[in-house]
C-alpha positions in Angstrom: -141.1 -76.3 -38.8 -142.9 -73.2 -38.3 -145.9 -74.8 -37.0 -143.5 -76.4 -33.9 -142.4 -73.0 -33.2 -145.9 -71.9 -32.9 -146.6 -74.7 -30.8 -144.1 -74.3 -28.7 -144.1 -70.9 -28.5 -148.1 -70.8 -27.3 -147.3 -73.3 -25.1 -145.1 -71.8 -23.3 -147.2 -68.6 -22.8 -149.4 -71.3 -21.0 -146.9 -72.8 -18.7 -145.9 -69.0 -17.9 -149.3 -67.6 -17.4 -149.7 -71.0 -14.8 -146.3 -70.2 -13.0 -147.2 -66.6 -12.6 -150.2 -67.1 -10.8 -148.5 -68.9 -8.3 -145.5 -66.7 -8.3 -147.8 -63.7 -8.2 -149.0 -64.7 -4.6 -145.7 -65.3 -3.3 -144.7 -61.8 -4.2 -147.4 -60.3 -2.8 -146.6 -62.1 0.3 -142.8 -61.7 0.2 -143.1 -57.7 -0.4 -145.0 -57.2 2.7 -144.3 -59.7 5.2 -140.9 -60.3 4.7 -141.7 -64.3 4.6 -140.1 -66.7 2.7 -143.1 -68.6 2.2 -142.2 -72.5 2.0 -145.3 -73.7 2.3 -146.8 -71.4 -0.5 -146.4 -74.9 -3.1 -148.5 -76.5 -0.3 -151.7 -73.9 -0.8 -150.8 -74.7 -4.7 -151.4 -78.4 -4.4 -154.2 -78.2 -1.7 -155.9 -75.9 -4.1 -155.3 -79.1 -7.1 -157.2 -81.4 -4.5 -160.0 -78.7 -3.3 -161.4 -78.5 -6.7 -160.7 -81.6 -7.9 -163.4 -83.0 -5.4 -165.3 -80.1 -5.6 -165.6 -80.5 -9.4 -166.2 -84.1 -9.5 -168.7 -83.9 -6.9 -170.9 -80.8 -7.8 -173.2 -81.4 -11.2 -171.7 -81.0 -14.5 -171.4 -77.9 -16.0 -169.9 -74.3 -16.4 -171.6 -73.7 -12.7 -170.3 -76.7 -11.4 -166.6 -76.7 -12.8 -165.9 -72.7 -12.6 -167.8 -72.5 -9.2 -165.6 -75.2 -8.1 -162.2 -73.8 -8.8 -163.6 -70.8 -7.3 -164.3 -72.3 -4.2 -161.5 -74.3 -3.9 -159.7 -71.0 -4.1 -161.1 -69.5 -1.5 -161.0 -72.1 0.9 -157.1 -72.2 0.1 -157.3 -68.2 1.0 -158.9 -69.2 4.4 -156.3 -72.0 5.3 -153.5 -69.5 4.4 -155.5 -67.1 6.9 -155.2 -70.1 9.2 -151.6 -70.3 9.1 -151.3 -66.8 9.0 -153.1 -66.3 12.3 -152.0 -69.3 14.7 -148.3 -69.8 13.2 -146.7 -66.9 11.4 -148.2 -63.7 13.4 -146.6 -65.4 16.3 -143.2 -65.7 15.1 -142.7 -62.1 12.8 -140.2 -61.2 15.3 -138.0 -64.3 14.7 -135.0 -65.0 12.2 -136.3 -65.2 9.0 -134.5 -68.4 8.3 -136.6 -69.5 11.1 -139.7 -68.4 9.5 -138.4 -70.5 6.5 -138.5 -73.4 9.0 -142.2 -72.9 10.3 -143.4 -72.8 6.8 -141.7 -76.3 6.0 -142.8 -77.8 9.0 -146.7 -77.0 7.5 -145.1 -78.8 3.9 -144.8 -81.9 5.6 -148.0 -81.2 7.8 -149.9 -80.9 4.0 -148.8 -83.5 2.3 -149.6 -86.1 4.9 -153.2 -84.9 5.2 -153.2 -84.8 1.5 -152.4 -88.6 1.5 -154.3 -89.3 4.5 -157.4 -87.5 2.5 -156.7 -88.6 -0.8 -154.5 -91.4 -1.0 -151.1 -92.1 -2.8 -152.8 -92.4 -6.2 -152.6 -89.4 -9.1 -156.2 -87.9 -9.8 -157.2 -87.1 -13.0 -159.6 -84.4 -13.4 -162.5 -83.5 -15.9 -161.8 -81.0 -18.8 -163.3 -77.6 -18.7 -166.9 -77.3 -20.2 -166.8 -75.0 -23.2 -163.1 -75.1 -24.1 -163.1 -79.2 -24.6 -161.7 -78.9 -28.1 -159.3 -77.0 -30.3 -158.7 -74.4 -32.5 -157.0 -73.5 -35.8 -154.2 -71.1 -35.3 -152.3 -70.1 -38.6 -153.4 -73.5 -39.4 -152.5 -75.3 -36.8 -154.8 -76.9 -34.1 -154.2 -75.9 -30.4 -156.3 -76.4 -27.8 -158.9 -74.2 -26.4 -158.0 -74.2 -22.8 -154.1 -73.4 -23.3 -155.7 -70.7 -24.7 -157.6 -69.4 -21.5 -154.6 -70.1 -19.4 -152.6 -67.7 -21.2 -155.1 -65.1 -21.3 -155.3 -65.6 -17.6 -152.0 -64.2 -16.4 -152.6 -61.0 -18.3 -156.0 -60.1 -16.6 -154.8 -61.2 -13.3 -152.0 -59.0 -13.4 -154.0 -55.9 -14.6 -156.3 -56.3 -11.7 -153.5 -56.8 -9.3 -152.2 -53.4 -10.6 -155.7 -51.8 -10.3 -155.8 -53.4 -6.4 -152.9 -52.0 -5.8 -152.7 -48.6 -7.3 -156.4 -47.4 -7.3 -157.0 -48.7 -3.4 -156.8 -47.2 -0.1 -156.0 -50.9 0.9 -153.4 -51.7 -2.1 -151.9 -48.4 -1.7 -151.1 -49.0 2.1 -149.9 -52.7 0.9 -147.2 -50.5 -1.2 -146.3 -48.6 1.8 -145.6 -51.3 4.3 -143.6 -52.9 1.6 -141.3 -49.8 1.4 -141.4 -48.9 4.5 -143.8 -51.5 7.2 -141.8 -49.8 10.3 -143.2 -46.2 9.3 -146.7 -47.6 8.7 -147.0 -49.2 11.8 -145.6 -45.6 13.2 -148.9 -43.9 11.6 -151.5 -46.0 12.7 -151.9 -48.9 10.5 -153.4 -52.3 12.1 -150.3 -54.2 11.1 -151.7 -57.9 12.0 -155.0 -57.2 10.0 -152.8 -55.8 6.8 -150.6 -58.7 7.1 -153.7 -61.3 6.9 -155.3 -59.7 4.0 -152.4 -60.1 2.1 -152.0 -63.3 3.0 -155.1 -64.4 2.3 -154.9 -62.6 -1.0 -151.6 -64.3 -2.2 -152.7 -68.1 -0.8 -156.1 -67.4 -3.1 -153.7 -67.2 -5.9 -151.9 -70.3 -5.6 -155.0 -72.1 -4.6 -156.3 -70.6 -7.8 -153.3 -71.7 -9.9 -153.2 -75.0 -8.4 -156.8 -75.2 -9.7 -157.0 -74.0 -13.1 -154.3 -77.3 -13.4 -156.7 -80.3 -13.1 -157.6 -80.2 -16.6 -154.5 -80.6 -17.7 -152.3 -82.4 -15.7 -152.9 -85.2 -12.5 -153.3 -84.2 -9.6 -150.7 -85.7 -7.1 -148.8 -85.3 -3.9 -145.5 -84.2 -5.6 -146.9 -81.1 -6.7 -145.9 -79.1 -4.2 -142.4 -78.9 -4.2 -142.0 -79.5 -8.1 -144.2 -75.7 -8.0 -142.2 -73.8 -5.3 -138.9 -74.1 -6.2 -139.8 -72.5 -10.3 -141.9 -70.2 -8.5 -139.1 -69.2 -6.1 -136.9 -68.9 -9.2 -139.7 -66.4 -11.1 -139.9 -64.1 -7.8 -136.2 -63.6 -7.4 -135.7 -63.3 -11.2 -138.3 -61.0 -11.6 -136.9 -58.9 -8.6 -138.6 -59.4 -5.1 -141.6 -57.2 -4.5 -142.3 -56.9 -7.7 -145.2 -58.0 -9.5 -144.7 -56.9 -13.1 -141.1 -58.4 -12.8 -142.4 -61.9 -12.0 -144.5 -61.2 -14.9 -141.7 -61.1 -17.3 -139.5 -63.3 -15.2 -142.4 -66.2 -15.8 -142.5 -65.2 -19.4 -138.6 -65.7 -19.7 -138.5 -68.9 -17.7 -142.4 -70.3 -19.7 -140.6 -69.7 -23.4 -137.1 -70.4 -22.5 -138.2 -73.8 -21.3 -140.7 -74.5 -24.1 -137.8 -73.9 -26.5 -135.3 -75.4 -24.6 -136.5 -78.5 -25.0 -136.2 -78.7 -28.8 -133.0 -77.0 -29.0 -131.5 -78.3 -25.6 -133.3 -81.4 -24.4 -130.5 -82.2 -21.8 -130.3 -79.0 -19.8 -134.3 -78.6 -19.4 -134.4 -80.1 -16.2 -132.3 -77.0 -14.6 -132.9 -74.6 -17.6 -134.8 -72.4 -15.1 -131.5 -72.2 -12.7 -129.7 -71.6 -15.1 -131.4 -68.4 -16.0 -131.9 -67.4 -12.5 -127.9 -68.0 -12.2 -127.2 -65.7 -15.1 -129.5 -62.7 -13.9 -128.3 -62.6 -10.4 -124.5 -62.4 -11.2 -125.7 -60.1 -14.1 -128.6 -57.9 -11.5 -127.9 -58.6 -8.4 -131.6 -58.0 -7.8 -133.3 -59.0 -10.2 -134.6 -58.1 -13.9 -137.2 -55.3 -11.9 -135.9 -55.7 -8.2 -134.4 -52.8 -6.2 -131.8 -53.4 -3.5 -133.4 -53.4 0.2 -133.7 -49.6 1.5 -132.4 -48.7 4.6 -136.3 -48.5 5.6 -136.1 -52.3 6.0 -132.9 -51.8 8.9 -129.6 -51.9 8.7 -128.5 -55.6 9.7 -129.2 -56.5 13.2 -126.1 -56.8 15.3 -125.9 -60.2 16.7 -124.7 -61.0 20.2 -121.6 -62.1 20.5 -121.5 -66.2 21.0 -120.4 -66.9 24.7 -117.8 -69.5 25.6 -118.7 -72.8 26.8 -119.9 -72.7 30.4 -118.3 -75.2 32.7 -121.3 -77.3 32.8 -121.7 -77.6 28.9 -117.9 -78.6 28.7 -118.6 -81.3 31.2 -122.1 -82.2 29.2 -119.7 -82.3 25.5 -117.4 -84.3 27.4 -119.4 -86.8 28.7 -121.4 -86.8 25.3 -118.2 -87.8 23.5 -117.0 -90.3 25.4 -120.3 -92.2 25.7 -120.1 -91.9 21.7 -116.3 -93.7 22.1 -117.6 -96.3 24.7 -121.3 -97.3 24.1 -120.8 -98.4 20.3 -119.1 -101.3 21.1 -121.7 -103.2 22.9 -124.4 -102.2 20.5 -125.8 -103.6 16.9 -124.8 -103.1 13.6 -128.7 -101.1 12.9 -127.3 -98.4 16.1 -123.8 -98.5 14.6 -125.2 -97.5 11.2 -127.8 -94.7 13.2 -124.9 -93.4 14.9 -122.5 -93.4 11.8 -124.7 -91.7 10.4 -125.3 -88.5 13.2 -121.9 -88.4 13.4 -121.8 -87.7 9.7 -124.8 -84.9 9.7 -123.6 -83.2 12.8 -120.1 -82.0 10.6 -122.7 -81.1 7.5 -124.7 -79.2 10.1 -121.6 -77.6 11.1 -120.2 -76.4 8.0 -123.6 -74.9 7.2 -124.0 -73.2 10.3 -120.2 -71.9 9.5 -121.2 -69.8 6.7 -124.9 -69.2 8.3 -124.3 -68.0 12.0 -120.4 -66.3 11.9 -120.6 -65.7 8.1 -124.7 -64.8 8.4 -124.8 -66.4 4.4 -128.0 -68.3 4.4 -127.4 -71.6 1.5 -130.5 -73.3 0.1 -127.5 -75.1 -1.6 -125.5 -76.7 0.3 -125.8 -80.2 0.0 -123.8 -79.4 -3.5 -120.4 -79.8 -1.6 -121.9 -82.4 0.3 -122.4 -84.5 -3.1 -118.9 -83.2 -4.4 -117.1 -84.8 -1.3 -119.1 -88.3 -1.7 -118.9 -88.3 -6.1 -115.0 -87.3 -5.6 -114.7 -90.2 -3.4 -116.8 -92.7 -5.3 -114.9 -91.4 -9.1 -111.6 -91.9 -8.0 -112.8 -96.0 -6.9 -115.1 -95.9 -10.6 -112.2 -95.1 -13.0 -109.0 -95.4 -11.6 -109.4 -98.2 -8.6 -108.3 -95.8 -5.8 -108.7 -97.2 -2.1 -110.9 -95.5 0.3 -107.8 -93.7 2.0 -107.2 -91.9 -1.3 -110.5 -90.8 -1.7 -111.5 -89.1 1.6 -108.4 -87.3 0.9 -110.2 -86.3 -2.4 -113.7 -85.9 -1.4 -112.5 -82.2 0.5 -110.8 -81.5 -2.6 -113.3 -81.5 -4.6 -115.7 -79.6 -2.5 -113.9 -77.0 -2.4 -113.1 -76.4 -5.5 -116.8 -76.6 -6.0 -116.7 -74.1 -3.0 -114.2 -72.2 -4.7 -116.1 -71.5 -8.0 -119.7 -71.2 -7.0 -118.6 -69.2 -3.7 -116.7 -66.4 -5.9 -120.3 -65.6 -7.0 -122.7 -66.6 -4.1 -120.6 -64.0 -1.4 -120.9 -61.2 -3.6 -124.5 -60.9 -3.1 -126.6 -60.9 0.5 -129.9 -62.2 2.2 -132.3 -64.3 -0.3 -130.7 -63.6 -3.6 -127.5 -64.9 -2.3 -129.4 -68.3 -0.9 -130.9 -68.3 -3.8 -127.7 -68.6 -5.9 -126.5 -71.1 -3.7 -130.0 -72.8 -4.6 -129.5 -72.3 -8.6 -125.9 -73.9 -8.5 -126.9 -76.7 -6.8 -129.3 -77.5 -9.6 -126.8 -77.5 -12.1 -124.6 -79.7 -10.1 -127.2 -82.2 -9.4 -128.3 -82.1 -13.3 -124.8 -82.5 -14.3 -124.5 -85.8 -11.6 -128.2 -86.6 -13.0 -127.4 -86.4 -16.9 -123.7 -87.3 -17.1 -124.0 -90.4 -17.9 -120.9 -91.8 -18.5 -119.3 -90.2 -16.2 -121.2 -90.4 -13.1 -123.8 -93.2 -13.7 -126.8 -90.9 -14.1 -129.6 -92.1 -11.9 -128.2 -95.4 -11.6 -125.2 -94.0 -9.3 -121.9 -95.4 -8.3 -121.6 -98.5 -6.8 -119.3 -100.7 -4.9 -118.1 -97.5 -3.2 -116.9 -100.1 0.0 -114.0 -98.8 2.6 -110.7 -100.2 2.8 -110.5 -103.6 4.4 -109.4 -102.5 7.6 -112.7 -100.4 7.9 -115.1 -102.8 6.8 -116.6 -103.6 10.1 -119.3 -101.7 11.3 -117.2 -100.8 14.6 -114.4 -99.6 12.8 -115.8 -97.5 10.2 -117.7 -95.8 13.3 -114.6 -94.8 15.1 -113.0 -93.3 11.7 -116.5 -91.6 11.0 -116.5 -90.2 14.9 -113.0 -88.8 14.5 -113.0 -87.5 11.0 -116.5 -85.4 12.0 -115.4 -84.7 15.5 -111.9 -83.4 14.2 -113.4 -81.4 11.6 -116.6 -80.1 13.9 -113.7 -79.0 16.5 -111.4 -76.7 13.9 -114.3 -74.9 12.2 -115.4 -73.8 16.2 -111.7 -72.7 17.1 -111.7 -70.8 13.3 -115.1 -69.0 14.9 -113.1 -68.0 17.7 -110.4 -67.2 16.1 -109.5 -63.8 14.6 -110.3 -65.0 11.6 -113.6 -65.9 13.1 -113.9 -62.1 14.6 -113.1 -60.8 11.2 -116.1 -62.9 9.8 -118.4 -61.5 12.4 -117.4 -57.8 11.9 -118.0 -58.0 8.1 -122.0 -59.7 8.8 -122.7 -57.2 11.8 -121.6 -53.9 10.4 -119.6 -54.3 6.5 -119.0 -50.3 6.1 -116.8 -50.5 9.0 -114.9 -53.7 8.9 -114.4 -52.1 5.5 -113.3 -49.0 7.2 -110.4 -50.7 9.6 -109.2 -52.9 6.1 -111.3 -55.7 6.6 -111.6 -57.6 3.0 -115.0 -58.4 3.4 -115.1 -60.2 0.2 -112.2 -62.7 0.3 -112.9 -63.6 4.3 -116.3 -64.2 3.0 -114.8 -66.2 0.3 -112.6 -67.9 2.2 -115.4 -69.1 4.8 -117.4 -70.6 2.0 -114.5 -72.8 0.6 -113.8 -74.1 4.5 -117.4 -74.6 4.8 -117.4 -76.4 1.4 -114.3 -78.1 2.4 -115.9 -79.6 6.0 -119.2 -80.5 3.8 -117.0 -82.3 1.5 -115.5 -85.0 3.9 -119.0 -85.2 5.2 -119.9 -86.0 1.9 -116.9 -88.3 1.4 -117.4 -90.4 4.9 -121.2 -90.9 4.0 -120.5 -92.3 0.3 -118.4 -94.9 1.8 -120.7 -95.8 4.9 -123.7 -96.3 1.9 -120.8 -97.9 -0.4 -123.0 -96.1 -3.3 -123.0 -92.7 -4.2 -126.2 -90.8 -6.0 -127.4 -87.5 -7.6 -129.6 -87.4 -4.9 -127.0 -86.5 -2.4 -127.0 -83.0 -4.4 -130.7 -82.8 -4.2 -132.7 -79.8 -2.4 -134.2 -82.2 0.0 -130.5 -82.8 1.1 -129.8 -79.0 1.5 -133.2 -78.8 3.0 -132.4 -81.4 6.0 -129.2 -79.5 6.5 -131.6 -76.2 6.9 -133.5 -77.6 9.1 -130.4 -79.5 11.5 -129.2 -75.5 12.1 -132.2 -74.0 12.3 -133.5 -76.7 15.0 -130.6 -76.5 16.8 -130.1 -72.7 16.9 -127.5 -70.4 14.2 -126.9 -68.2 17.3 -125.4 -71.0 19.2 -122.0 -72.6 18.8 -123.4 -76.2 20.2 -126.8 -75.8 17.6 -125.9 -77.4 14.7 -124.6 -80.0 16.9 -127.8 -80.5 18.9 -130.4 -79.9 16.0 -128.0 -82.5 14.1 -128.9 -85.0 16.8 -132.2 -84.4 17.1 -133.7 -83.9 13.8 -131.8 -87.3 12.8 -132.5 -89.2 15.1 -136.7 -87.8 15.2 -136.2 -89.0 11.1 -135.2 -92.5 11.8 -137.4 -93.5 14.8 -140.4 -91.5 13.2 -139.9 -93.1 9.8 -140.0 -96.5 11.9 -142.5 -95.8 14.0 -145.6 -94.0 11.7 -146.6 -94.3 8.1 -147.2 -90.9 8.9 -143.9 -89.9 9.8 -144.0 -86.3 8.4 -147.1 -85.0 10.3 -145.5 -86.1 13.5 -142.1 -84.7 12.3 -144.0 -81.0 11.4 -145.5 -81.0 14.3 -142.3 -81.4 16.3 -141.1 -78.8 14.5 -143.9 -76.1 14.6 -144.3 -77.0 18.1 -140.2 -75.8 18.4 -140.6 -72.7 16.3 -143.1 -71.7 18.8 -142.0 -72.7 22.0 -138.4 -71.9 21.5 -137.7 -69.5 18.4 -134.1 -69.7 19.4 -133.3 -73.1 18.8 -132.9 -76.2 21.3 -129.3 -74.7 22.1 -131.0 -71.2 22.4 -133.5 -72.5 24.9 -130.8 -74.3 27.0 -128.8 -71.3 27.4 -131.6 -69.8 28.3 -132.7 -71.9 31.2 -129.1 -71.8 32.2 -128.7 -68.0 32.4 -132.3 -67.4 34.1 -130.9 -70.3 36.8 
């Protein structure tokens, strides 16, 4: 029994050293830039493909393997440079949600030229010459290169803390992380600061992604199966800070190594869990230190402007082609426009609590799967027509809403998405695990509508009037005072607080209506499937939603409506069209971030104002 525990404990201190590396770079990048690095699991799996073909293809040896990974690293640190100089140094100025949606649009960018490069197949690597075997630890044989890895993390972290403390360059890499504004105000070339540390922290997740060929395939899943853990170490550990991803890796490494002996069922969101429990505990992390005023006080955001005449008549005309056009199409354009109708009220409930509210959710597809699994349980276990279960599907969201929002509104910027993020985990793990309940991975079928809805026609019309409805009462709550309330406590909180604004329970409130609106989304879309999944909770689901607001515009009443249209409809005909369908999709939306950093609705109010 005491050898397992060794085991286990050693391995873990492998897996943590491996996840800091990563982590480590996406600090470094986070503390000065400000970025929420998406793609940062990208330069992680590159870095696995880099020296896998660089160590099967130079001659065999220490030379060849460690001169390998150390190439492959530093090609990874020039790519990062890449993206650094001709995407990100072009858009500092914008949202940083929008940020967040230039770095996915390089994820999808990557993996395709991963697959077009290396195929669909896992790669297996060689093992590392000169720590091949194992050795005996208290009597127990481990191997050699677990060994390495966790002597890795240390050393890099002592020589980060030497770069950074004993450097004219790391000590003016601390000060723009304080305070970049007053650097800038003394001097300091900004742009070439920025790149360095760019190119320092992609180095280090090219470098972790590395050091993993020997002990694990190589594969094109990598990337996000890294980020998200490494996400959860950098806001454990505090953002910024390097020694708390340290510990935060060490926490998360042993707590999962153990976890699976102890509490095999809850490994697979063990991580969120922790992350859940330290940011209601530490708002900021186990080392973190709440944003100085040296980073700005929130930026006011312009008011939203009423509909001009000529975007009434352009909504109008929109909606009634939507009533009349269906009826002389296909089932295929039927289902296609089912299902826009469906994402544009998801869009909208996000953009709710993102835009008015200014809560960014990584998890919001959680109320989206509580609306479709209330739905589809009611059918499972107690036979309840389809009537009775979009009636529950809201329900259910927001209580979900209700719960998880009394926690996720008490904290602000990435921690709170972040939370959103963690308790979306455990809802999908719940869906994923409970069994008996929900079907695990098998889902819930037979989730069919009423008999009167059956047709493709008619379930269209309740779909289009359900989301319109719905879409229509969370704009009049934006302009409503309720609405205004909202606004006041995102602009300026110390005086909405002032003039008796609760900030906290119109905060609240917005995330349960938000919930609520995702929830019949949720509800309409399990019946139009007539099956109902965990992946409906998943973070690609929260992820599309992102990327429907952010395409369309937060700043815009009309964006989640538009990027809604758009980014569903580029999905379906692109996944028609190309095998490829996600380097043409990233490069739709890189080619967006740049040309019109305000969204598609942004752009067009634009144009209409300068005309």
């Amino acid at each position: 029994m005491l050898e397992n525990l060794l085991v286990q404990g050693l391995s873990g201190l492998a897996s943590a050293s491996s996840l800091f590396l990563v982590a480590s770079g996406l600090t470094v990048i986070f503390g000065v830039t400000r970025i929420v690095n998406f793609a940062h699991g990208s330069l992680y799996m590159l870095g696995a493909y880099l020296a896998w073909t660089l160590v099967t293809s130079l001659p065999r040896g220490h030379l060849g393997f460690w001169g390998g990974v150390a190439m492959a690293a530093l090609i990874v640190g020039c790519v990062g440079v890449l993206i650094e100089v001709l995407l990100l140094r072009r858009i500092y100025k914008a949202p940083e949600l929008f940020q967040l949606l230039a770095t996915f649009g390089v994820v999808l960018i990557v993996q395709d030229l991963a697959l077009l490069s290396w195929g669909p197949q896992d790669l297996l690597g060689p093992r590392a010459p000169g720590l091949r075997g194992a050795t005996e630890i208290l009597g127990i044989r481990f191997p050699l290169y677990e060994l390495f890895l966790i002597c890795v993390g240390p050393v890099v972290l002592a020589l980060l803390w030497l770069l950074f403390n004993r450097t004219r360059w790391g000590t003016l890499v601390r000060a723009a992380t304080a305070d970049r504004e007053m650097v800038g105000a003394l001097g300091v070339n900004q742009r070439m600061l920025f790149t360095t540390v760019f190119f320092l922290g992609s180095v280090l997740a090219g470098l972790g992604g590395a050091l993993q060929i020997p002990r694990e395939s190589v594969n094109l899943q990598m990337d996000l199966a890294v980020i998200s853990e490494a996400f959860v170490v950098v806001v454990v550990g505090g953002l910024g800070s390097l020694p708390g991803a340290f510990l935060a890796a060490l926490l998360i490494g042993e707590l999962q190594a153990f976890g699976i002996l102890i509490f095999p069922r809850i490994t697979l969101v063990l991580a969120f869990l922790v992350m859940a429990v330290v940011l209601v505990i530490r708002p900021h992390g186990l080392l973190g230190r709440a944003p100085s005023t040296a980073h700005g006080a929130t930026a006011i955001e312009p008011p939203y402007p009423p509909p001009s005449p000529w975007v009434r008549r352009i909504g109008a005309a929109a909606l009634a082609l939507a009533v009349i056009v269906p009826p002389f199409l296909g089932d295929y354009a039927l289902i296609v426009f089912t299902e826009i109708a469906i994402m544009v009220l998801f869009a909208a409930s996000l953009h709710f609590i993102m835009g008015p509210g200014g809560m960014a959710s990584f998890g919001h597809a959680a109320y989206f799967g509580f609306g479709a699994y209330g739905a589809a349980l009611l059918l499972r276990h107690f036979g309840a027509p389809m009537e009775m279960g979009l009636l529950a599907a809201p329900f259910a969201a927001g209580l979900g809403g209700f719960v998880f929002g009394f926690f996720c509104v008490r904290l602000s910027g990435v921690y709170a998405a972040m939370l959103t993020l963690a308790f979306a985990q455990i809802a999908w793990s719940t869906a994923f695990q409970w069994v008996e309940l929900t079907g695990g991975d098998n889902g819930i079928l037979g989730v069919w509508p009423s008999p009167w809805a059956q047709s493709k026609l008619a379930y269209y019309y309740l779909a289009l009037t359900l989301c319109a409805a719905a879409t229509l009462l969370l704009r009049r709550a934006i302009f409503a005072p309720f609405g205004y309330a909202l606004r006041a406590g995102r602009d300026s909180p110390l005086r909405a607080e002032a003039i008796g604004i609760d900030g906290f329970r119109i905060r609240w409130f917005a995330f349960v209506l938000a919930a609520v609106a995702a929830g019949i989304a949720g509800g309409l879309f399990a019946y139009a499937k007539g099956s109902v999944f965990p992946t409906y909770m998943s973070i690609s689901r929260s992820v599309d939603a992102l990327l429907m607001v952010l395409l369309g515009g937060v700043r815009t009443v009309s964006g989640p409506i538009l990027g809604a249209l758009a980014y569903t409809w580029l999905h379906e005909q692109l996944m028609r069209a190309f095998d490829l369908w996600r380097l043409f999709l990233g490069t739709i939306i890189l080619a967006l971030v740049l040309f019109f950093p305000q969204g598609l609705a942004g752009a067009l109010q634009r144009g209409e104002r300068r005309s």
